[in-house]
DRENDRENZA-754569 format. One record per residue: residue number from 1; x, y, z of N, C-alpha, C in turn. Coordinates in pm, whole numbers. Example, Ala and Ser with C-alpha at 12.3 -4.5 7.8 and 13.67 -1.06 7.14 Angstrom:
residues 2
<site i="1" n_xx="1319" n_yy="-569" n_zz="780" ca_xx="1230" ca_yy="-450" ca_zz="780" c_xx="1320" c_yy="-330" c_zz="780"/>
<site i="2" n_xx="1285" n_yy="-225" n_zz="708" ca_xx="1367" ca_yy="-106" ca_zz="714" c_xx="1290" c_yy="3" c_zz="787"/>
//
This chain:
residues 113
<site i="1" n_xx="7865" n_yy="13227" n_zz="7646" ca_xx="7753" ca_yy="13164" ca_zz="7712" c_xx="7788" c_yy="13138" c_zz="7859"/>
<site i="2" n_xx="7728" n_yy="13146" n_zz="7944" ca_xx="7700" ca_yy="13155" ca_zz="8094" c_xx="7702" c_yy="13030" c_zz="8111"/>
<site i="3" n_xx="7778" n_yy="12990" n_zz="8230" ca_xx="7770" ca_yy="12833" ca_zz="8292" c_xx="7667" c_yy="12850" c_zz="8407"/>
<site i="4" n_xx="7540" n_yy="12767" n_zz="8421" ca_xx="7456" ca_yy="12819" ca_zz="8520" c_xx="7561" c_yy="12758" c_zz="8673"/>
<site i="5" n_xx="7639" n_yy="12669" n_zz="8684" ca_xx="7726" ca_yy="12622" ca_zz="8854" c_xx="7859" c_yy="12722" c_zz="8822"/>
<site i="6" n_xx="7887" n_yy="12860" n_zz="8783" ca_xx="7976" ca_yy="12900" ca_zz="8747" c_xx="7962" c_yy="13089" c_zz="8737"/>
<site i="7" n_xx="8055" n_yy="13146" n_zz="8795" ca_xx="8093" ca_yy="13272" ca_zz="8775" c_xx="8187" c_yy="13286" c_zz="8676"/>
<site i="8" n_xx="8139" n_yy="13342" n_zz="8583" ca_xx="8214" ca_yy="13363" ca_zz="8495" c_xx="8249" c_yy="13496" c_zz="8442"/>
<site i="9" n_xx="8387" n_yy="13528" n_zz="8321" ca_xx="8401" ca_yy="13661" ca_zz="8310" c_xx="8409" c_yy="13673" c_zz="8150"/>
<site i="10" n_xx="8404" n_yy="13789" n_zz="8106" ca_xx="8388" ca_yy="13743" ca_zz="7903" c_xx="8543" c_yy="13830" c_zz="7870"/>
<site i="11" n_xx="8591" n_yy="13785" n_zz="7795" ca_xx="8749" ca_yy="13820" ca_zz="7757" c_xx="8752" c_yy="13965" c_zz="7837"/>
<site i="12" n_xx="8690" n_yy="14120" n_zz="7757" ca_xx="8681" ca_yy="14191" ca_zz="7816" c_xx="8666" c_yy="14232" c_zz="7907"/>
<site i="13" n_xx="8635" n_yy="14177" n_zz="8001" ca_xx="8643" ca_yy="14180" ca_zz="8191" c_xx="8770" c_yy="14134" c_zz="8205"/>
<site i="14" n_xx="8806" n_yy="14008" n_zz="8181" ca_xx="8934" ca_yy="13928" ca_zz="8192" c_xx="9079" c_yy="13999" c_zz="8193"/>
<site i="15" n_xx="9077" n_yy="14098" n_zz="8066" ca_xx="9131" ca_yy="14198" ca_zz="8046" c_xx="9178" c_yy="14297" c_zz="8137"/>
<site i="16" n_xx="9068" n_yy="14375" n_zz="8178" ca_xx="9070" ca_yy="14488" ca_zz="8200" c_xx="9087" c_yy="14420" c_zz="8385"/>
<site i="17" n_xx="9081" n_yy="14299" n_zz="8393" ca_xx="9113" ca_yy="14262" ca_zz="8528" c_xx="9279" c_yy="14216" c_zz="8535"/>
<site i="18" n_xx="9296" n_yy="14157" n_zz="8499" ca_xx="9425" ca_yy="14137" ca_zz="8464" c_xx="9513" c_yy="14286" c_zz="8427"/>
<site i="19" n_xx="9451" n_yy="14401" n_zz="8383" ca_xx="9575" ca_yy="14485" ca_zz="8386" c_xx="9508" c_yy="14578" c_zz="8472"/>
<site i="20" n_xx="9438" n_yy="14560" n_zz="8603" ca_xx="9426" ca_yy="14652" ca_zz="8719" c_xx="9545" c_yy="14589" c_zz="8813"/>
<site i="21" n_xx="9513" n_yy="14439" n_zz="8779" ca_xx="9612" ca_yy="14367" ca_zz="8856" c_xx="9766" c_yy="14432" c_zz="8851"/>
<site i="22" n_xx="9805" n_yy="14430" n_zz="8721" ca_xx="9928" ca_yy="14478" ca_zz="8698" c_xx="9983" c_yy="14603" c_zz="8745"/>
<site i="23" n_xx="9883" n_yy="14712" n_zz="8709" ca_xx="9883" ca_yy="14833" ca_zz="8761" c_xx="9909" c_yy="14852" c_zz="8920"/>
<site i="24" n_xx="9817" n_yy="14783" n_zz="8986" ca_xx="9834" ca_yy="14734" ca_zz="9144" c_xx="9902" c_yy="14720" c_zz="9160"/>
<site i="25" n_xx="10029" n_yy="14671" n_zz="9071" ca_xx="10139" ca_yy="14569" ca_zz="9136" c_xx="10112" c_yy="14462" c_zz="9239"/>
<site i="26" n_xx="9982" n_yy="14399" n_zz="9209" ca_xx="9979" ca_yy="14295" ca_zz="9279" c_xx="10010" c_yy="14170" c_zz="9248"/>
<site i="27" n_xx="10013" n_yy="14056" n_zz="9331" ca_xx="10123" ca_yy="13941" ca_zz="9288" c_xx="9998" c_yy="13902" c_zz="9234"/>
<site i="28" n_xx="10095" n_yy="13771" n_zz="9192" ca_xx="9985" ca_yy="13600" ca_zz="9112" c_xx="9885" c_yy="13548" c_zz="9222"/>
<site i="29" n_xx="9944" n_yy="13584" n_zz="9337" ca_xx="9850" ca_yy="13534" ca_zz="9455" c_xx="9704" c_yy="13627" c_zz="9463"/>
<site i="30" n_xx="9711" n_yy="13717" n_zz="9427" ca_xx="9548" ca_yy="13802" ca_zz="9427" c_xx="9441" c_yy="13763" c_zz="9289"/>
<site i="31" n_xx="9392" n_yy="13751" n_zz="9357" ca_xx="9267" ca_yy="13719" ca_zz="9228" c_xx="9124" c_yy="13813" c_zz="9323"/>
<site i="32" n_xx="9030" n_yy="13813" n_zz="9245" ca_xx="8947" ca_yy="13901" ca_zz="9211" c_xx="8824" c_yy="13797" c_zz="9305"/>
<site i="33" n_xx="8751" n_yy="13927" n_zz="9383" ca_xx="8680" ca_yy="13862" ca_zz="9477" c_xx="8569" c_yy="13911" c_zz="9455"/>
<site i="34" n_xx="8441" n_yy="13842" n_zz="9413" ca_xx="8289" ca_yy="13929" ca_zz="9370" c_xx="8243" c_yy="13857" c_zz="9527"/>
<site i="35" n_xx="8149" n_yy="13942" n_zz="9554" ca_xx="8066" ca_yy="13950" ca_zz="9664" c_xx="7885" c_yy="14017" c_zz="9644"/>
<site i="36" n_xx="7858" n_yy="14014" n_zz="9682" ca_xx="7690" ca_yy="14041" ca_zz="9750" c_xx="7694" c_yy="14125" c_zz="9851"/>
<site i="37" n_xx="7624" n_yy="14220" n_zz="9880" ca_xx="7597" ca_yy="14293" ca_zz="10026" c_xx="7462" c_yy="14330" c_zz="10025"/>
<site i="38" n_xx="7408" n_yy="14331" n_zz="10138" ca_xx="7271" ca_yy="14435" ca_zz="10107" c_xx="7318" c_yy="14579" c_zz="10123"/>
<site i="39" n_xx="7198" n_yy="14638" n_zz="10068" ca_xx="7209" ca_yy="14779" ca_zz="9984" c_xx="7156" c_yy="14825" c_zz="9870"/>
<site i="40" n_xx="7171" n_yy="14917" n_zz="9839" ca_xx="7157" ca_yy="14981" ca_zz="9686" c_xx="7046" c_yy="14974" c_zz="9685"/>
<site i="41" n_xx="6969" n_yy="15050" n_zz="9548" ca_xx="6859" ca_yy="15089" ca_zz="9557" c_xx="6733" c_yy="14948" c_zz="9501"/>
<site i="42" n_xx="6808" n_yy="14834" n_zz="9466" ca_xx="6732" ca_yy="14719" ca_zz="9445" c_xx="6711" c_yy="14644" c_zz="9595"/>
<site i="43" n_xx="6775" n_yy="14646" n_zz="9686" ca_xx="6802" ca_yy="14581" ca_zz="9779" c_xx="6941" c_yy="14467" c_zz="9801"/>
<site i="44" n_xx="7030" n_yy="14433" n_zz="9727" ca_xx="7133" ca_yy="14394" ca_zz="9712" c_xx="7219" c_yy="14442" c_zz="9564"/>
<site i="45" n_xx="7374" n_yy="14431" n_zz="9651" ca_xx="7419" ca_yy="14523" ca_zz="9581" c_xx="7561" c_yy="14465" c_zz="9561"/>
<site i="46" n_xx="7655" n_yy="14443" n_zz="9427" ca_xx="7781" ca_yy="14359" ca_zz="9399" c_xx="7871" c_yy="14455" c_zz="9433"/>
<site i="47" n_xx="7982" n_yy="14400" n_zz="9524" ca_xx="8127" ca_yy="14417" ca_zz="9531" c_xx="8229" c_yy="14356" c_zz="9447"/>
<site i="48" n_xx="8323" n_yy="14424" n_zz="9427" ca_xx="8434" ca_yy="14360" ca_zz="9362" c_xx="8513" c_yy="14412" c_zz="9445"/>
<site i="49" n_xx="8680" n_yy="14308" n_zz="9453" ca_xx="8792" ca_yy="14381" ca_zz="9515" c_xx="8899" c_yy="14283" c_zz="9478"/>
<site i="50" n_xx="9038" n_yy="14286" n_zz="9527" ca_xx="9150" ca_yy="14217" ca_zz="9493" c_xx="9176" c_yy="14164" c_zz="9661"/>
<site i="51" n_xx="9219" n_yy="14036" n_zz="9655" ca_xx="9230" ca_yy="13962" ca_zz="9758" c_xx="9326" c_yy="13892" c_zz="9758"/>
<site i="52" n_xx="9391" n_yy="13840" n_zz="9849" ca_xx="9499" ca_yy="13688" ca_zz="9832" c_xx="9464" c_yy="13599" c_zz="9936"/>
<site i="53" n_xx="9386" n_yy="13640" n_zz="10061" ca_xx="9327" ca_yy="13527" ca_zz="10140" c_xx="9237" c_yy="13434" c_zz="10138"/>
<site i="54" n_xx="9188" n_yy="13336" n_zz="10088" ca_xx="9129" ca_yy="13272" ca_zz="10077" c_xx="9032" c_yy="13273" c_zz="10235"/>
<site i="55" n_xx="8916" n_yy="13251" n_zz="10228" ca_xx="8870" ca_yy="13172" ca_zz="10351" c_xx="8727" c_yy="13049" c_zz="10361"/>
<site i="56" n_xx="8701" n_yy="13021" n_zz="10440" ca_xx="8639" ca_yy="12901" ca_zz="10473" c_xx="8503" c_yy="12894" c_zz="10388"/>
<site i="57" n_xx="8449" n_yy="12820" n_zz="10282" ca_xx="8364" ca_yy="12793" ca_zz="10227" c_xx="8358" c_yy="12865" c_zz="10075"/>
<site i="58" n_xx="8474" n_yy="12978" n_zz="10044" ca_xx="8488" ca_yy="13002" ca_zz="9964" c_xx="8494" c_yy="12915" c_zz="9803"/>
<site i="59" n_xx="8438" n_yy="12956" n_zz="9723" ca_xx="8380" ca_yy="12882" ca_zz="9600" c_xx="8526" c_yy="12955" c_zz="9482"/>
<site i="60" n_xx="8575" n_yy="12872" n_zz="9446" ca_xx="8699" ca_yy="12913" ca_zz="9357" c_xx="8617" c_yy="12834" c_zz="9221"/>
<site i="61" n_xx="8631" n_yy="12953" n_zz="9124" ca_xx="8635" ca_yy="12959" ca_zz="8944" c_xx="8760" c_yy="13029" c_zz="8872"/>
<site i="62" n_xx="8775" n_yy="12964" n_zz="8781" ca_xx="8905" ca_yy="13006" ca_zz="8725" c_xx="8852" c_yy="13024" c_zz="8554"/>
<site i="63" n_xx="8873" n_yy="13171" n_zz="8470" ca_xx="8797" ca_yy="13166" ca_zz="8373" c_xx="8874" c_yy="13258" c_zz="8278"/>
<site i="64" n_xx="8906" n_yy="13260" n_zz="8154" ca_xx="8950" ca_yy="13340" ca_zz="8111" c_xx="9114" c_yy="13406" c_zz="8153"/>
<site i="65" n_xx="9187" n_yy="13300" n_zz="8223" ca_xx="9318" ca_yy="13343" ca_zz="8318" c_xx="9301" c_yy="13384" c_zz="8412"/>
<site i="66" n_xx="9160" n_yy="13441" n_zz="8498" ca_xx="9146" ca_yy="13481" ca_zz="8590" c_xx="9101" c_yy="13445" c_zz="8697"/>
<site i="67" n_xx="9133" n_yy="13421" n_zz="8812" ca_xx="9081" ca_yy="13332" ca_zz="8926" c_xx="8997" c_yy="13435" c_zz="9018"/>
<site i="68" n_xx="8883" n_yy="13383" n_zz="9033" ca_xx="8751" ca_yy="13441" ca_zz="9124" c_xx="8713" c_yy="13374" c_zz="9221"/>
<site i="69" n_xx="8713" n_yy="13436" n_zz="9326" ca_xx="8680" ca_yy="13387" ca_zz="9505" c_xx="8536" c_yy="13456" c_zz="9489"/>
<site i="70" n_xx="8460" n_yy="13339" n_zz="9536" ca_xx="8323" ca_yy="13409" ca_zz="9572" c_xx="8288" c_yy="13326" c_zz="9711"/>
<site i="71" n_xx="8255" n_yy="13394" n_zz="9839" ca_xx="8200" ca_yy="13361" ca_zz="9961" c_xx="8098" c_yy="13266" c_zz="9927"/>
<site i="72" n_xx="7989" n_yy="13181" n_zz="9988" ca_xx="7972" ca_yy="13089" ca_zz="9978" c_xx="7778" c_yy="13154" c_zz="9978"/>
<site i="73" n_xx="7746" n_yy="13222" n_zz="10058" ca_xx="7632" ca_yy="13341" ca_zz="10086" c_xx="7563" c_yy="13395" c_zz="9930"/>
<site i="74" n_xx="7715" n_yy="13445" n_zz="9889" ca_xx="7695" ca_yy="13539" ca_zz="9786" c_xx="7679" c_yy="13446" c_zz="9667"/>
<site i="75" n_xx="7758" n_yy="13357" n_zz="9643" ca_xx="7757" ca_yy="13257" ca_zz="9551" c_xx="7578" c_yy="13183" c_zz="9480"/>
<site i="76" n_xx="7517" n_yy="13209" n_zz="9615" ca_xx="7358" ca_yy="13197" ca_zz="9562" c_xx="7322" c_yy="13256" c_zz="9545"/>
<site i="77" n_xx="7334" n_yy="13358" n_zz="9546" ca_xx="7291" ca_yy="13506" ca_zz="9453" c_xx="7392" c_yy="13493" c_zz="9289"/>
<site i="78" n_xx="7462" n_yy="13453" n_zz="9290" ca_xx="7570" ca_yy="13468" ca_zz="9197" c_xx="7572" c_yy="13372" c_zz="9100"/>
<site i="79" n_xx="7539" n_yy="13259" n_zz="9129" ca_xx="7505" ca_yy="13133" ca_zz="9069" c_xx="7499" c_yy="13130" c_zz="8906"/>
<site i="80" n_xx="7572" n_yy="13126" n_zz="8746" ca_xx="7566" ca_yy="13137" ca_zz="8650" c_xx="7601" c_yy="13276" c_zz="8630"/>
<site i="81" n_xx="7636" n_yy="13402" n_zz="8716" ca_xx="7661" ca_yy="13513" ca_zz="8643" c_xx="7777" c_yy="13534" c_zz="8576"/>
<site i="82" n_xx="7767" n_yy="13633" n_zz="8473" ca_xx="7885" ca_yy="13634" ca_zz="8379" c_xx="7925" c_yy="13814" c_zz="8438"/>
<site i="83" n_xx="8029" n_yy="13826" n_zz="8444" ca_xx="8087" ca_yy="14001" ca_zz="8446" c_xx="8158" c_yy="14005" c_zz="8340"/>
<site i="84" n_xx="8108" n_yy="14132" n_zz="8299" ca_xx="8160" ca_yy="14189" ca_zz="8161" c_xx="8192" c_yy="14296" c_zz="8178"/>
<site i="85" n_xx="8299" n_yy="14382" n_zz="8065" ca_xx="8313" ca_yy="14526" ca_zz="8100" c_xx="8280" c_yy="14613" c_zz="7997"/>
<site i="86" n_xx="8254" n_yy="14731" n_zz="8012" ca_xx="8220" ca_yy="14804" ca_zz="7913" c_xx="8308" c_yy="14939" c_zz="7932"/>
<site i="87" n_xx="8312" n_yy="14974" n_zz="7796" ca_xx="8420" ca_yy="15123" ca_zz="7801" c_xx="8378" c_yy="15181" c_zz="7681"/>
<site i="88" n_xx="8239" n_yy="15242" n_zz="7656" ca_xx="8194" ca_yy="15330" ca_zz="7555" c_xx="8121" c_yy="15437" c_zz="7588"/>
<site i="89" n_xx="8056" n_yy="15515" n_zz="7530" ca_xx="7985" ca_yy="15611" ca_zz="7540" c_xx="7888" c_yy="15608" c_zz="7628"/>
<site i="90" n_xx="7835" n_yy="15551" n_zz="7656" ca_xx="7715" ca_yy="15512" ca_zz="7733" c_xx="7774" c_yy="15519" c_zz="7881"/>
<site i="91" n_xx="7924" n_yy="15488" n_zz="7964" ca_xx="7993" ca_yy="15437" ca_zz="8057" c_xx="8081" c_yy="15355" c_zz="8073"/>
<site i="92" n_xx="8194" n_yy="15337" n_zz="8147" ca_xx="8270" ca_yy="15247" ca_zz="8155" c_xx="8275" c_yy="15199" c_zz="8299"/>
<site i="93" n_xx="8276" n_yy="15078" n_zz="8272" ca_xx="8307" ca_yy="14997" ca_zz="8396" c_xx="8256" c_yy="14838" c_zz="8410"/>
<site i="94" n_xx="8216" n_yy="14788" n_zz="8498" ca_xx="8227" ca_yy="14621" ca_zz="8522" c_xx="8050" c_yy="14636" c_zz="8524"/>
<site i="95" n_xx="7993" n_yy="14550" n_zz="8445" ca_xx="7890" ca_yy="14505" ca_zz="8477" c_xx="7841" c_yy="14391" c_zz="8469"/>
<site i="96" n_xx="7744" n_yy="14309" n_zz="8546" ca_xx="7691" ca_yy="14164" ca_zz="8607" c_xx="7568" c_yy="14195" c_zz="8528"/>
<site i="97" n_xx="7585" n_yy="14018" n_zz="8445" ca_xx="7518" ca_yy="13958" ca_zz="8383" c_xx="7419" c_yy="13869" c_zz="8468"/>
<site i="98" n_xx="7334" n_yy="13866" n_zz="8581" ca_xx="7278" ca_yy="13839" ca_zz="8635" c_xx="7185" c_yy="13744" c_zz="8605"/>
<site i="99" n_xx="7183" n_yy="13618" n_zz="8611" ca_xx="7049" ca_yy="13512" ca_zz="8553" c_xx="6945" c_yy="13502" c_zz="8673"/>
<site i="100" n_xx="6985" n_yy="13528" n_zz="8813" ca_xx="6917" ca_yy="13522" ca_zz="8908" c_xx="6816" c_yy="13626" c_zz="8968"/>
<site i="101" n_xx="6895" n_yy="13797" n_zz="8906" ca_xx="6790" ca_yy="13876" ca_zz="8927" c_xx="6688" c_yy="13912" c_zz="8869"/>
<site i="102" n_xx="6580" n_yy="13954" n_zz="8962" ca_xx="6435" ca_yy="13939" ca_zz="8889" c_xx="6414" c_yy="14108" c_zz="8874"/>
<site i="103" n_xx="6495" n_yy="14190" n_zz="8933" ca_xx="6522" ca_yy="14322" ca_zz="8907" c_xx="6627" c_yy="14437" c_zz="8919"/>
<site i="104" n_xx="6701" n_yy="14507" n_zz="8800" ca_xx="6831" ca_yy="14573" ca_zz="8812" c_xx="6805" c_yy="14718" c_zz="8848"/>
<site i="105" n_xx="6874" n_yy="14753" n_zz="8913" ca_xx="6863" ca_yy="14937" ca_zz="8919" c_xx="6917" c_yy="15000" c_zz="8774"/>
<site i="106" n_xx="6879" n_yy="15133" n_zz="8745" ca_xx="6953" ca_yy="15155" ca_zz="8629" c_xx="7099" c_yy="15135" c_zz="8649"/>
<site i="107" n_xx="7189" n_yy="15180" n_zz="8721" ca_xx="7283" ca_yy="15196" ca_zz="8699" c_xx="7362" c_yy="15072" c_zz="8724"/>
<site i="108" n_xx="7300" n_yy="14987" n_zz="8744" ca_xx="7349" ca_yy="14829" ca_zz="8746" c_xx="7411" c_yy="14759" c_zz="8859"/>
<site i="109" n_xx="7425" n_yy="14825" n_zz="8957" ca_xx="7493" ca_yy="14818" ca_zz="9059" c_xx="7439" c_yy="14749" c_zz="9186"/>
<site i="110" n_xx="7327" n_yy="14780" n_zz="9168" ca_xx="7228" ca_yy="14654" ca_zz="9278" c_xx="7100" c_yy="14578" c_zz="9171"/>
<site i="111" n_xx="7038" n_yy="14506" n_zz="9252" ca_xx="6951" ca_yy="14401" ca_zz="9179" c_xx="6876" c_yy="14334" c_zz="9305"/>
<site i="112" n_xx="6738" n_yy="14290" n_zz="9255" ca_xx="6664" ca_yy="14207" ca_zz="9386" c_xx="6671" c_yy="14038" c_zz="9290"/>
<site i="113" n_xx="6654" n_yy="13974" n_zz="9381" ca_xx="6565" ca_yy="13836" ca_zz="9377" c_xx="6472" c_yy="13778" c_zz="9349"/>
//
């Protein structure tokens, strides 16, 4: 279940984040940074990346062992979402559980307001 003041991730994201990490060889200091941009074919569109800098207004969640930096912009777009991952037939990769968008592209990757 989704915390609506909260980014959250479901074991399977947690996972598969935690052993990109490893693979990276990146330290304890990087945690996983979701973002917002405009773009994509909804009109906004999610980033993910690995980070260790923190900066100014940044919103820290810690979920599943995994610590998530979200900018402060993006965070209202982001507000209650859950990321999950998927690895079946259909595709593999990270997808956002979105409570805020009012529309997804197919391929999940952008969303409007």
């Amino acid at each position: 279940m989704t915390d609506t003041g909260n980014i959250s991730v479901t074991q399977r994201a947690a996972d598969k984040i935690k052993s990109l990490i490893n693979e990276g060889k990146l330290t304890e200091k990087h945690f996983l940074r979701v973002s917002v941009k405009g773009g994509g074919c909804s009109g906004l569109s999610y980033n993910l990346d690995f980070d260790d800098e923190l900066k100014q207004g940044d919103q820290i969640f810690e979920n599943e062992g995994v610590k998530i930096i979200c900018d402060l912009k993006s965070f209202l777009y982001l507000a209650g979402t859950q990321l999950d991952f998927t690895d079946g037939l259909n595709g593999k990769g990270f997808s956002f559980i979105n409570p805020n968008a009012s529309r997804t592209c197919g391929c999940g990757e952008s969303f409007a307001v």
